[in-house]
N, C-alpha and C positions, 0 to 999 in steps of 0.2 A: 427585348432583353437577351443577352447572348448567352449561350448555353455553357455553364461551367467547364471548365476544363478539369478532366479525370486524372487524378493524382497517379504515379506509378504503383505497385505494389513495395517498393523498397520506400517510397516518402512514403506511404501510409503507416508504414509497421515504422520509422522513425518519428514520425509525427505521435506516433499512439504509444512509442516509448516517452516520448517527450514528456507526454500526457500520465505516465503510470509515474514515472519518479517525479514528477508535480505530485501525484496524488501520496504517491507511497512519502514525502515528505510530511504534508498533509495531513495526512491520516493514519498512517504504521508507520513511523520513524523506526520504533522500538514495537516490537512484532513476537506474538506468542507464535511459538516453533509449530510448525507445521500444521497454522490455521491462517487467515487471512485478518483475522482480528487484533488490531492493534492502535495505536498509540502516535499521537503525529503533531506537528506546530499548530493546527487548529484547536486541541485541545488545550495546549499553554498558552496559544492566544487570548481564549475564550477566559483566563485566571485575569486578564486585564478587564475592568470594569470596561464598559460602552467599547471603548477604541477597539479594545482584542475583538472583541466581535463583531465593528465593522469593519477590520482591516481582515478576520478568516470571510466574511463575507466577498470581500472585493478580492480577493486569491480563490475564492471557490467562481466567480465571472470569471477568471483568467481560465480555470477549467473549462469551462462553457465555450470560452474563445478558441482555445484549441481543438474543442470538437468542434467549434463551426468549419474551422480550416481542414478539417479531415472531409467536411461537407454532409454530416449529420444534421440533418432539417430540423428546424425550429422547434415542430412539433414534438418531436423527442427528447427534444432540451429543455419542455417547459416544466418537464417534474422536477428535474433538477433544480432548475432555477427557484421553484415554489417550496423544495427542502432546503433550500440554502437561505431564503428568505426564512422559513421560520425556524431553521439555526441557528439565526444571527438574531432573534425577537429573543427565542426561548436560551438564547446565550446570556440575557441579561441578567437571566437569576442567578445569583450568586451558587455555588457547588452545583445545583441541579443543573444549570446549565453546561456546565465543565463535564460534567459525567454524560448528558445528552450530545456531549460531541465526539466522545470517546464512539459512540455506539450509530451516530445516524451520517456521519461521513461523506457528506455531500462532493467533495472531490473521487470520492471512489465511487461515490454510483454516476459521475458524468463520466469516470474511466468506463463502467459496466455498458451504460448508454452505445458509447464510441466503439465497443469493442463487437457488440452487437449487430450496431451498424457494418462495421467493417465486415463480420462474418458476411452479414446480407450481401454488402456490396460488391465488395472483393474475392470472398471467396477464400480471406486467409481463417484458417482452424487454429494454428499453431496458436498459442499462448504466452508460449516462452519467453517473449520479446516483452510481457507485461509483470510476468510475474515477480522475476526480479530485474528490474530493468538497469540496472548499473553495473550488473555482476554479466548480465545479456551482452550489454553493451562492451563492455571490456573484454568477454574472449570474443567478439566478432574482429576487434580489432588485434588480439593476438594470434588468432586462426588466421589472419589475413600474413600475419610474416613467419607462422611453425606448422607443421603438421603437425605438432604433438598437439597441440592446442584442437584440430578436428579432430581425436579419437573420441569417439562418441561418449567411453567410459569417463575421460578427463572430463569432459566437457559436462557431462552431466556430474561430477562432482564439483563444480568448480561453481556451476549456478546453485548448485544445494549444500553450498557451505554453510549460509545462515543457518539453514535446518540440522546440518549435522552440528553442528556447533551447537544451537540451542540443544537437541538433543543429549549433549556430554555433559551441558551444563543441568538439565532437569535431572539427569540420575546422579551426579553431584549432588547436589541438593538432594537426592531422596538417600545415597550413601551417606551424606553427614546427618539427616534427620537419624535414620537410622542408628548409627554411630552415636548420636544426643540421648536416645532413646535406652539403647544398652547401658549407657552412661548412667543416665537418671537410674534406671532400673537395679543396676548391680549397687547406686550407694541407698536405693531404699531398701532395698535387699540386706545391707549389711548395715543398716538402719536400724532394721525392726529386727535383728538377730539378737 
């Protein structure tokens, strides 16, 4: 049998982008600011009786497939595969099943698997290339024609736009709670007067 051939460091960290925006589709489309917990086409698949959950089933193998090509051994893909099996059983119940794919995200933990690996393998620490991997992707390829795009401060705002942005919008929302609140308060105020 002939000895695999060792990926570069540049295919690994694009391979294992590939693999995080698969998952972050998946599994955090729509993402609470500044957690990892989120919301993704596996859970609005699973709102389709049977189909939806054998079709996030065969998109969470496609995960699997990608960590075989990074070169992640079987053995570390069988948990995977064995939560993705009974995500797609326990998808069958109607709502319980929808909320159990919000929370057990079997594309994200063959990210988690992959990523693991790679630290072992590789030797890559960085994260970056996973966390938001389209915002990652996009200043690599603007860095590549401005230097403004390498100052370290642009570039770390530009991957944490999500977060800043969710950010503005959660104290939005607590200024109009707020705001709702003084509302209420001054017409029961001149209510009960």
């Amino acid at each position: 049998m002939p000895a695999e051939k060792k990926l570069s460091t540049q295919e690994v960290i694009q391979l294992e982008r590939d693999l995080a925006k698969f998952a972050n589709m998946m599994d955090s489309v729509v993402r609470i600011p500044f957690t990892k917990q989120g919301v993704g086409a596996d859970a609005a698949l699973s709102t389709i009786p049977i189909a939806g959950d054998a079709a996030g089933f065969v998109l969470t193998c496609y995960a699997v497939y990608k960590a075989k090509q990074i070169g992640v051994p079987q053995a570390k893909l069988n948990g995977v595969i064995k939560l993705a099996v009974v995500d797609a059983f326990v998808g069958f119940i109607p709502i319980a099943g929808t909320v159990f794919d919000i929370f057990i995200r079997p594309s994200r933990r063959a990210l988690d698997v992959v990523h693991d690996h790679i630290r072992e393998e590789y030797q890559i620490q960085s994260d970056d290339h996973v966390v938001h991997p389209f915002l990652h992707e996009k200043l690599e390829k603007m860095q590549q024609s401005s230097a403004f795009w390498r100052n370290p401060v642009v570039a770390w705002l530009w991957i944490h736009i999500p977060d800043i942005l969710g950010a503005i919008v959660l104290v939005l929302i607590g200024f109009a709670i707020w705001f709702g609140a003084s509302v209420l308060w001054n017409w029961y105020q001149s209510f009960n007067s």
